[in-house]
TIKE-932410 format. One record per residue (C-alpha): x, y, z. Coordinates in steps of 0.25 Angstrom, whole numbers, plus 5000, padded with zeros to 4 digits. Example, Ala and Ser with C-alpha at 12.3 -4.5 7.8 and 13.67 -1.06 7.14 Angstrom:
{X 5049&Y 4982&Z 5031}
{X 5055&Y 4996&Z 5029}
***
This chain:
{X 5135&Y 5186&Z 4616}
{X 5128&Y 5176&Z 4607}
{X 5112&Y 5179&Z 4605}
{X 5102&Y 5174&Z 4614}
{X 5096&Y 5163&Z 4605}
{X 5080&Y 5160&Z 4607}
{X 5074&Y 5145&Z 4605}
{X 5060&Y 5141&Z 4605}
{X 5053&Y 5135&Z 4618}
{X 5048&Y 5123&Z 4608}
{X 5063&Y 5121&Z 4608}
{X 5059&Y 5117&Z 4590}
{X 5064&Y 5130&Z 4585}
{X 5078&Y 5137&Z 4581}
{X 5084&Y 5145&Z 4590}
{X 5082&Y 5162&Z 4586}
{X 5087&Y 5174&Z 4590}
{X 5080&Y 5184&Z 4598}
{X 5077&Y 5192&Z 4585}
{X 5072&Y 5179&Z 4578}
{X 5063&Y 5174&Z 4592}
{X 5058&Y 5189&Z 4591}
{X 5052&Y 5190&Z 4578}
{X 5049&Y 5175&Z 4578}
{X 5039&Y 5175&Z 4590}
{X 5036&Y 5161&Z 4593}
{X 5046&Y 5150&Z 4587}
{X 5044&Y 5141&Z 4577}
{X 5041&Y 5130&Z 4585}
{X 5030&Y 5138&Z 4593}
{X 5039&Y 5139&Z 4605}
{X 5044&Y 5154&Z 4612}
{X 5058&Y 5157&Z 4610}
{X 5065&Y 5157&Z 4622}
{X 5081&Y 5162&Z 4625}
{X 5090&Y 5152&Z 4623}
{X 5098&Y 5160&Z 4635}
{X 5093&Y 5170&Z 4645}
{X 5103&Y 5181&Z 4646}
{X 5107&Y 5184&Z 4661}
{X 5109&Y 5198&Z 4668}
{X 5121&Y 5198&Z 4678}
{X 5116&Y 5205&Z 4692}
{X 5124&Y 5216&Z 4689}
{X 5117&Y 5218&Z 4675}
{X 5103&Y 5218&Z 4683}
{X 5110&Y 5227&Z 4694}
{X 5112&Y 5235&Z 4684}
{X 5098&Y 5237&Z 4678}
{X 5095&Y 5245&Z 4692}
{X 5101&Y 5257&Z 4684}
{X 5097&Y 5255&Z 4670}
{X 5084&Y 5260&Z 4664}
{X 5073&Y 5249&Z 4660}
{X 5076&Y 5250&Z 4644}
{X 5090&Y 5247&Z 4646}
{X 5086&Y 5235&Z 4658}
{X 5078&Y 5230&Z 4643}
{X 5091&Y 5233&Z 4634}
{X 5098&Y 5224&Z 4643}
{X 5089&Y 5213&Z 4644}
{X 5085&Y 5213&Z 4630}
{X 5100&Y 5213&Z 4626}
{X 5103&Y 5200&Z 4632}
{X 5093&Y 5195&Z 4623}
{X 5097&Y 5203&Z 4612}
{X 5112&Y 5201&Z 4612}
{X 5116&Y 5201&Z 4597}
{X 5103&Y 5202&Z 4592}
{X 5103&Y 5218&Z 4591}
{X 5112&Y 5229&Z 4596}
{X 5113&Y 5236&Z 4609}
{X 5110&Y 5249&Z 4605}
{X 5096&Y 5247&Z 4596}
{X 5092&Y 5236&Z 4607}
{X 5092&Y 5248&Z 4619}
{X 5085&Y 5260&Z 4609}
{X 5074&Y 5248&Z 4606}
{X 5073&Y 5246&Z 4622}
{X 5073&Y 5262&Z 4624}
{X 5062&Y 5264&Z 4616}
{X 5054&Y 5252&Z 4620}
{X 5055&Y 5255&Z 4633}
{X 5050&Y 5271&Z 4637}
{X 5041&Y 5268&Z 4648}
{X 5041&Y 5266&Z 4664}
{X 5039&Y 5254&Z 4672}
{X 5036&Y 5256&Z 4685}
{X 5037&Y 5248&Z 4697}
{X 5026&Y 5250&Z 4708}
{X 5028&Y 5248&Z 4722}
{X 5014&Y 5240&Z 4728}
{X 5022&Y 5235&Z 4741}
{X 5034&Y 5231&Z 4749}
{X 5043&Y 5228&Z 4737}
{X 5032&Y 5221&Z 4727}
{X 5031&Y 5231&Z 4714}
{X 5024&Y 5232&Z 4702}
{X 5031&Y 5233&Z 4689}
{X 5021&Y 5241&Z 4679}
{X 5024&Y 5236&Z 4667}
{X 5012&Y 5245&Z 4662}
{X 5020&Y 5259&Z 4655}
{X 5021&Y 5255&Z 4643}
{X 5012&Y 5258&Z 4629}
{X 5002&Y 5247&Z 4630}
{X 5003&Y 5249&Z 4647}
{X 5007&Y 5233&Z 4648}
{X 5020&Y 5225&Z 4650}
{X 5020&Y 5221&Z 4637}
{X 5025&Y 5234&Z 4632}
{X 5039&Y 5230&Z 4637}
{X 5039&Y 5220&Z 4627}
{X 5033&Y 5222&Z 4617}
{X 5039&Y 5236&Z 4613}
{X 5052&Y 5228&Z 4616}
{X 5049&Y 5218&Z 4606}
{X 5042&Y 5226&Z 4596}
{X 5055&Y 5236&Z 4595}
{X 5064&Y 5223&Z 4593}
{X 5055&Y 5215&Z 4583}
{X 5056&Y 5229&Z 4574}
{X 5070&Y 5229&Z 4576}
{X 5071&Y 5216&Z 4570}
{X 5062&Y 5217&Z 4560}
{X 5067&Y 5229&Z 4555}
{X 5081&Y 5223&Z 4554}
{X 5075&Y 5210&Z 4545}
{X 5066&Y 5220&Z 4537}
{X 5053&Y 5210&Z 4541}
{X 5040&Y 5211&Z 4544}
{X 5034&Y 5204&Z 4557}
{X 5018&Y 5201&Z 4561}
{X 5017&Y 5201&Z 4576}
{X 5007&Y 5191&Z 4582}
{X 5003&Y 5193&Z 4596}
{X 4993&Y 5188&Z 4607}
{X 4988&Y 5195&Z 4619}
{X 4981&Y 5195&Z 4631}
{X 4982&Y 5208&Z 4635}
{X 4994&Y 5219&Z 4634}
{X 5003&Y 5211&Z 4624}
{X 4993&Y 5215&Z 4612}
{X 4995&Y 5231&Z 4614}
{X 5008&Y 5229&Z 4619}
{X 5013&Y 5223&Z 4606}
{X 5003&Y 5230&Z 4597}
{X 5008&Y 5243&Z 4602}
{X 5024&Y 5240&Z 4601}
{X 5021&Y 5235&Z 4588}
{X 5012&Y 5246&Z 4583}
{X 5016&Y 5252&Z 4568}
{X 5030&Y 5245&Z 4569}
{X 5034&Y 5243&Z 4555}
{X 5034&Y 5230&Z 4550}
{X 5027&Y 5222&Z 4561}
{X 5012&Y 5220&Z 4562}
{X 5005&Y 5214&Z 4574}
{X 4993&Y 5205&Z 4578}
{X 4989&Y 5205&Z 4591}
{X 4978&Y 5194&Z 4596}
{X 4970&Y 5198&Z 4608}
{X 4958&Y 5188&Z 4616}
{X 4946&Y 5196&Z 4614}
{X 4939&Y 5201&Z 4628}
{X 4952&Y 5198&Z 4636}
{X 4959&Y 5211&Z 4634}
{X 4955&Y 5224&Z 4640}
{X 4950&Y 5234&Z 4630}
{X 4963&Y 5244&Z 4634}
{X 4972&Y 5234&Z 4629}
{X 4963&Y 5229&Z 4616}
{X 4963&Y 5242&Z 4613}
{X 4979&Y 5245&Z 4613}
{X 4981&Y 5235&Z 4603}
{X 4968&Y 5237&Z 4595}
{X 4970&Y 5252&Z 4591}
{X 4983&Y 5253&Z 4586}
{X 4981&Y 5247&Z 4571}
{X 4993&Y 5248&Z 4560}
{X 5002&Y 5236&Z 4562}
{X 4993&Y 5230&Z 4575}
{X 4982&Y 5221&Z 4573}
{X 4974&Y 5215&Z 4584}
{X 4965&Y 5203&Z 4585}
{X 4953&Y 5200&Z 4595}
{X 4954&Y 5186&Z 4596}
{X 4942&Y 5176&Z 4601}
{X 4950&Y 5170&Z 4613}
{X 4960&Y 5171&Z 4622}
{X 4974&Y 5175&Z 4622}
{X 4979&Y 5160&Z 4623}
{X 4971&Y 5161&Z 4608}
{X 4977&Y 5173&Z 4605}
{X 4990&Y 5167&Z 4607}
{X 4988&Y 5153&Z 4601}
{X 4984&Y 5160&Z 4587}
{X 4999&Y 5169&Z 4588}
{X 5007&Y 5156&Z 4589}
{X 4999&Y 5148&Z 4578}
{X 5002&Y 5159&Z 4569}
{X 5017&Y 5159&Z 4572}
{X 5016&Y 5142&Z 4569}
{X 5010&Y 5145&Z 4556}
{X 5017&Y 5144&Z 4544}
{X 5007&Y 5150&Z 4535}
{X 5009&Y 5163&Z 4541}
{X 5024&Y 5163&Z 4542}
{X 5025&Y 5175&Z 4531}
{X 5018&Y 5185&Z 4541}
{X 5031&Y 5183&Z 4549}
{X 5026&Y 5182&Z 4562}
{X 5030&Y 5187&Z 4577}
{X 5025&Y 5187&Z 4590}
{X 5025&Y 5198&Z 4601}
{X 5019&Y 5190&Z 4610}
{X 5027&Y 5185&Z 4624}
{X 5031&Y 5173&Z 4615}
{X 5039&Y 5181&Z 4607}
{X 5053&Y 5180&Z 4614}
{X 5053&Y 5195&Z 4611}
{X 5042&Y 5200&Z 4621}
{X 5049&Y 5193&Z 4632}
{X 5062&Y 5197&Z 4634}
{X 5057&Y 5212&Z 4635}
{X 5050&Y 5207&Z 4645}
{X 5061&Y 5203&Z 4654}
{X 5065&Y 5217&Z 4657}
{X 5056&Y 5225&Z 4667}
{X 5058&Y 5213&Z 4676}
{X 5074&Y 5218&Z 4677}
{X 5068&Y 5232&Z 4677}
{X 5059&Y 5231&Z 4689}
{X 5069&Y 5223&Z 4696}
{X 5081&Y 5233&Z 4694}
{X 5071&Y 5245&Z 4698}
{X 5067&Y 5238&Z 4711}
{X 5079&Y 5228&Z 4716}
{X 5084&Y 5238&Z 4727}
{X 5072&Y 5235&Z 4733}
{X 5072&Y 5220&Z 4733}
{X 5079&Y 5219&Z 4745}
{X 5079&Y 5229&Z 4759}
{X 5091&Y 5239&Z 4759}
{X 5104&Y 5233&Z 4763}
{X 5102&Y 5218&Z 4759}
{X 5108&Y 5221&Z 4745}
{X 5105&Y 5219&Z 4732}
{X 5110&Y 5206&Z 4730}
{X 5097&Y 5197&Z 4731}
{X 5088&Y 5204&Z 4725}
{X 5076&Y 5198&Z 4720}
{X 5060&Y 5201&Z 4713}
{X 5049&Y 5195&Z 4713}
{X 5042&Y 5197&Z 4701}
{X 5027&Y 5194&Z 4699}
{X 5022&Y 5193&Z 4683}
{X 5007&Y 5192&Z 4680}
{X 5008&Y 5182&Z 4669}
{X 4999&Y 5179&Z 4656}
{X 5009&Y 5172&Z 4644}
{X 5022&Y 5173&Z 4653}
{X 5029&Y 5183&Z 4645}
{X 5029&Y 5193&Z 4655}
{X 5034&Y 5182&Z 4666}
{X 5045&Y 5176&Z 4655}
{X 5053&Y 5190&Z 4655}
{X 5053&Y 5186&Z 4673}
{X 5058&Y 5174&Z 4670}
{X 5068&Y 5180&Z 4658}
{X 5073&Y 5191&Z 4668}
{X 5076&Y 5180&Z 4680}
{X 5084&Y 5172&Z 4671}
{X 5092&Y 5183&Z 4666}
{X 5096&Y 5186&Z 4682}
{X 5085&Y 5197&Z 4687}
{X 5082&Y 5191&Z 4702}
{X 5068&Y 5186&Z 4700}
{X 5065&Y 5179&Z 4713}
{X 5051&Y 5175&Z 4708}
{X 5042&Y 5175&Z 4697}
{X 5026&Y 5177&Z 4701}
{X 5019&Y 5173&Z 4687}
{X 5003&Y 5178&Z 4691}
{X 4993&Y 5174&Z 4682}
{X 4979&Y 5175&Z 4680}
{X 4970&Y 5165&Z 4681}
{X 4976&Y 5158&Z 4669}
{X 4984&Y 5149&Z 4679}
{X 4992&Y 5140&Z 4670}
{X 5005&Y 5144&Z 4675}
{X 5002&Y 5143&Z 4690}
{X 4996&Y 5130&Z 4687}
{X 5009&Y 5125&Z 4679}
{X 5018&Y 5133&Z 4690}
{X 5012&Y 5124&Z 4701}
{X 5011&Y 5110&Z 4693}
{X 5019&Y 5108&Z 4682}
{X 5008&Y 5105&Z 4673}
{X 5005&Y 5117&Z 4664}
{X 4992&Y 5120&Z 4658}
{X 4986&Y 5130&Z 4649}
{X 4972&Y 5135&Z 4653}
{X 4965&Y 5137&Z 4640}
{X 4957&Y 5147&Z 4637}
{X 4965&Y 5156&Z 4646}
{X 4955&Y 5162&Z 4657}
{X 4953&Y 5177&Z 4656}
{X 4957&Y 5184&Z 4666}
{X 4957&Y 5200&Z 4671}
{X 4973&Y 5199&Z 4670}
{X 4969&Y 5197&Z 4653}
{X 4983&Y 5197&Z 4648}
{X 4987&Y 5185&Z 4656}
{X 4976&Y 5176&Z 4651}
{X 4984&Y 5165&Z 4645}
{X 4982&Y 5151&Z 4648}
{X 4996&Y 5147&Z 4642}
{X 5007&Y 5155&Z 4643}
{X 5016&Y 5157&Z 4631}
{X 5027&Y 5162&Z 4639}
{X 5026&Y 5149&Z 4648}
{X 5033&Y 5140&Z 4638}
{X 5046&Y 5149&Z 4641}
{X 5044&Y 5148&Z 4656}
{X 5045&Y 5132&Z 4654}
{X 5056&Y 5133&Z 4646}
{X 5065&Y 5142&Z 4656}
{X 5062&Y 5133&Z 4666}
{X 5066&Y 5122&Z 4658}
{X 5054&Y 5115&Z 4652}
{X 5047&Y 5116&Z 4636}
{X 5033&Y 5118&Z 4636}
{X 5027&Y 5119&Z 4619}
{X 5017&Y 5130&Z 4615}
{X 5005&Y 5122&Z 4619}
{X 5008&Y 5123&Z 4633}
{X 5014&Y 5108&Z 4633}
{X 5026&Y 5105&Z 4643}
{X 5036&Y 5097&Z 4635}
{X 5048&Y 5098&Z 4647}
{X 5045&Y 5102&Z 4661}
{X 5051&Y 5114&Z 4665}
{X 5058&Y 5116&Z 4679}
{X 5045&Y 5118&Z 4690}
{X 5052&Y 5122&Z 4701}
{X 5060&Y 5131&Z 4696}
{X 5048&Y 5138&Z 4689}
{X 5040&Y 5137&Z 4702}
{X 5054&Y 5143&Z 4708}
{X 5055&Y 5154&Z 4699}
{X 5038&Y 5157&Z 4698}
{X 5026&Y 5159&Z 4706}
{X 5014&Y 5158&Z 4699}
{X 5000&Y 5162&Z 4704}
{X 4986&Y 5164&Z 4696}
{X 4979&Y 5177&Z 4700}
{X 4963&Y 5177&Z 4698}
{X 4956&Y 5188&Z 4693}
{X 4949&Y 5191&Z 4705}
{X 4963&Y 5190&Z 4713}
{X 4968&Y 5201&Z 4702}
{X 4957&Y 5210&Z 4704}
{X 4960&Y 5209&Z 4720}
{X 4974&Y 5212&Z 4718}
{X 4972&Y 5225&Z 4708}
{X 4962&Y 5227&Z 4720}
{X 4972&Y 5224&Z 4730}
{X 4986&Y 5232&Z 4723}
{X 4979&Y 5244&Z 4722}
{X 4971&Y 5244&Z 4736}
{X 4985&Y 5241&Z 4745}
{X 4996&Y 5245&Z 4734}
{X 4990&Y 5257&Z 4726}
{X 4996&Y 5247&Z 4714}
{X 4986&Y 5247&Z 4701}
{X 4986&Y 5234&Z 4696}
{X 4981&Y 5228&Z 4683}
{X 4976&Y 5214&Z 4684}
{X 4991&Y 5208&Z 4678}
{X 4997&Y 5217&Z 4686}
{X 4987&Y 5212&Z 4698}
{X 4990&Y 5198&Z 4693}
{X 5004&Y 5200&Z 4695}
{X 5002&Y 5206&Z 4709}
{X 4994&Y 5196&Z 4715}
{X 5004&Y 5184&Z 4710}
{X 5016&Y 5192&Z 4718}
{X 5006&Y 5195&Z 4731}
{X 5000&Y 5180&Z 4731}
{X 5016&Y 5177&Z 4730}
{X 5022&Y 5186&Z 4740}
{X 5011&Y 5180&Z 4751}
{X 5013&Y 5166&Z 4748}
{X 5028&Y 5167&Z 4749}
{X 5030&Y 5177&Z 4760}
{X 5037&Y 5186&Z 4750}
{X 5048&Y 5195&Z 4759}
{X 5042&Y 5210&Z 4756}
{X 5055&Y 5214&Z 4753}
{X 5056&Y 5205&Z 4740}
{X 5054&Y 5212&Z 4727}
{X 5041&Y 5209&Z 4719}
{X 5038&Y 5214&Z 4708}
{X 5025&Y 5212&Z 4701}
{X 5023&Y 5215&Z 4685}
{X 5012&Y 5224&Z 4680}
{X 5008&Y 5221&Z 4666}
{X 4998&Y 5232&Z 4662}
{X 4993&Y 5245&Z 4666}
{X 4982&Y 5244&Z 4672}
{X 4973&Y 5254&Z 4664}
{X 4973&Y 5244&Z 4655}
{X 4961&Y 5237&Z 4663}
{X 4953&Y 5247&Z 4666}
{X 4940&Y 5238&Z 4669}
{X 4949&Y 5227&Z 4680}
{X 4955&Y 5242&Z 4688}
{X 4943&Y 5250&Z 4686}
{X 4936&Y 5237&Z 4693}
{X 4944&Y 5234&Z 4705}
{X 4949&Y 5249&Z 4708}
{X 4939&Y 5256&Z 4705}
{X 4947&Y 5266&Z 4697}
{X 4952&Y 5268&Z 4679}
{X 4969&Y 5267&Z 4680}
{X 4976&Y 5278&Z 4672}
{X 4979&Y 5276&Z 4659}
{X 4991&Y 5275&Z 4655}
{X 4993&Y 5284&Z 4643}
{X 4996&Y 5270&Z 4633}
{X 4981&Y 5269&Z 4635}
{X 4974&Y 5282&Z 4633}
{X 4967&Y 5283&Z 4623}
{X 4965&Y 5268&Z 4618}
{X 4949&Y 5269&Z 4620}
{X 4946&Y 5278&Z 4608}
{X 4956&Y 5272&Z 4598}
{X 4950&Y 5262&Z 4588}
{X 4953&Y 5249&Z 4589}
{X 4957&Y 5237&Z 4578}
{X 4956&Y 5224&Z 4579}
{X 4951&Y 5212&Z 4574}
{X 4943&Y 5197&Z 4578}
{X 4947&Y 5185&Z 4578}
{X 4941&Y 5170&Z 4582}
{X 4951&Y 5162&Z 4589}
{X 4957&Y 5153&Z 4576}
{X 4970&Y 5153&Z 4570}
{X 4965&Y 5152&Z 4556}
{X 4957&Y 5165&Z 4559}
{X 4969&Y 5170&Z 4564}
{X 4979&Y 5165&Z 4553}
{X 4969&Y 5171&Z 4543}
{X 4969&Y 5185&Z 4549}
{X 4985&Y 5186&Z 4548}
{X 4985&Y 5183&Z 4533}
{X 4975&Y 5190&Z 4529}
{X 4981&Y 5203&Z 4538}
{X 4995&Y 5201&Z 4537}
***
């Protein structure tokens, strides 16, 4: 079997392998490198993943990808050890569950990926004896995600940009108190700056000896991790898609994805065109509407500055992720946002349902969860719930039909908004203990590239 090949959303750059779009990050011509080809899995495959454990569901799914890029034995010990924790699936009513992506070292969803990608980009490294400097943005959970899967690997060193007062202090705080290879910026703005200030530095030819990557949900990298619990929660829960003794045969899942830069959503859409039985796609945002307003007329337009919302990770007012949506459904939209070929609108409004949650409606539903359900939702996660609730009313969903809604953080980690609404501290998990007496490092910055530009030569 030939090697998936990966090309540049700009559709200006050469086609690369996964190992060169992974240490790359961004292309050359500031698109996202997409597959050339999605790998497929016969229904007999996914039947199969019923029996299988979730870091072997991940060996398979990452070896359709991976196919002659590296062997079969070192690609399941680095998904063995990547993946050590639980991910349970809670039961709130009839057959709509939440999927707590929430177990892992940093408590978020971005652990799945991130240990992933951090364990495969020192694989490479290590085999081309090179040194890489990670850039990342974040609005939340991808900053101590990154920062922790990262931490003390040799030869790769880490900057991670943060939007001051829109993070929580629990999560400031698990990237800002590791030190060694990590180092964390405050930056004056939002994470759309944040953002902006990681792809111009990629564009920059001045700083092409730092040798530059990204772990960001633009790196190619991040995403196809991501695409696995979707197959996971699906194989644990099929049997109950459909009342005993109507077979197997039709299963399907809802699946309902609170939505910030669209990586998350991307590994959905990756998992449904590689055969997993997604019956629909429930993309919940905030109240950073771009999407549903693009969903519902075509014309697409980023909101800028993003608004801050309680839900902080998914304040972006321009999707990275949503220039790969286009192009699976046919169309090219550039890095600025800009459409330059109409992708296929009714199948996209086919395939997605999209809904934008207020902050008040996401504190009525943590509310609301817990009161009726006993569920604990963070307000992500409360994000997420509300899009499938407002979706399963409007469409008169059968109670019988498997939903399945995707929580992205623990909610520990926002203490203030639980402590507020229910009246009570949730548990730590034990990733978080601890974190309020370490010290913490970081440093400021305005929002300006040269300021930026300046801070990497003079550290790096």
């Amino acid at each position: 079997m030939e090697p998936v090949k990966y090309y540049s959303t700009n559709l200006k750059a050469d086609e690369v392998t996964f190992n060169e779009a992974l240490l790359k990050g961004l292309a050359p011509d500031k698109g996202l490198y997409m597959p050339k080809e999605i790998p497929v899995f016969t229904k007999a495959e996914i039947d199969s993943f019923s029996q299988k454990e979730y870091y072997e569901i991940a060996f398979e799914v990452a070896r359709k990808f991976l196919i002659g890029q590296i062997n079969d034995d070192e690609l399941l010990a680095l998904v063995k050890d990547a993946y050590n924790y639980s991910i349970p699936l809670e039961k709130g009513f009839e057959n709509k569950y939440i999927m707590r992506l929430d177990q892992g070292p940093t408590a978020s969803f971005k652990d799945f990926a991130a240990r992933m990608m951090g364990r495969l980009m020192q694989y490479y490294i290590k085999k081309e004896d090179r040194k890489l400097l990670i850039l990342t943005a974040t609005s939340g959970d991808t900053g101590s995600a990154i920062a922790n899967a990262f931490y003390d690997l040799d030869n790769i060193q880490v900057v991670v940009l943060y939007p001051d007062n829109e993070v929580t202090d629990r999560q400031r705080k698990q990237m800002t108190t590791l030190g060694k290879n990590i180092k964390i910026i405050s930056l004056t703005g939002k994470f759309d700056d944040c953002q902006a200030l990681v792809k111009e530095a990629f564009s920059d030819s001045d700083l092409d000896y730092l040798d530059l990557s990204s772990a960001n949900s633009i790196n190619i990298g991040r995403l196809i991790p991501q695409i696995v619990y979707y197959f996971y929660s699906f194989s644990r829960l099929r049997k109950l898609a459909r009342p005993a003794g109507e077979g197997n045969e039709n299963d399907d899942v809802i699946f309902s994805v609170p939505s910030g830069n669209f990586g998350d959503m991307m590994g959905g859409v990756f998992a449904k065109r590689m055969g997993l039985p997604i019956k629909k796609f429930i993309i919940s945002v905030n109240e950073n509407d771009e999407f549903p307003a693009f969903l519902n007329s075509g014309d697409y337009s980023k909101i800028e500055p993003s608004k801050n919302c309680l839900s902080s990770a998914m304040n972006v007012g321009h999707p990275s992720n949503l220039v790969r949506l286009v192009a699976l459904y046919g169309g090219v939209m550039n890095e600025k946002g800009e459409i330059l070929k109409a992708p296929n609108m009714d199948k996209m409004r086919k395939d997605i349902f999209s809904t934008s949650v207020t902050d008040m409606e996401t504190k009525e539903m943590i509310k609301e969860a817990y009161d009726k359900h006993n569920l604990i939702l963070e307000p992500h996660g409360s994000v997420g719930w509300k899009g499938l609730m407002e979706y399963c009313n409007e469409n008169n969903v059968d109670k019988d039909q498997l939903c399945i809604s995707l929580e992205t953080a623990h909610p520990a980690k926002f203490p203030d908004q639980i402590v507020e609404i229910l009246k009570f501290d949730p548990e730590l998990p034990a990733s978080l203990e601890g974190l309020e007496n370490k010290k913490e490092y970081y440093d400021n910055l305005d929002n300006n590239y040269l300021d930026f530009k300046k801070y990497l030569i003079n550290n790096y």
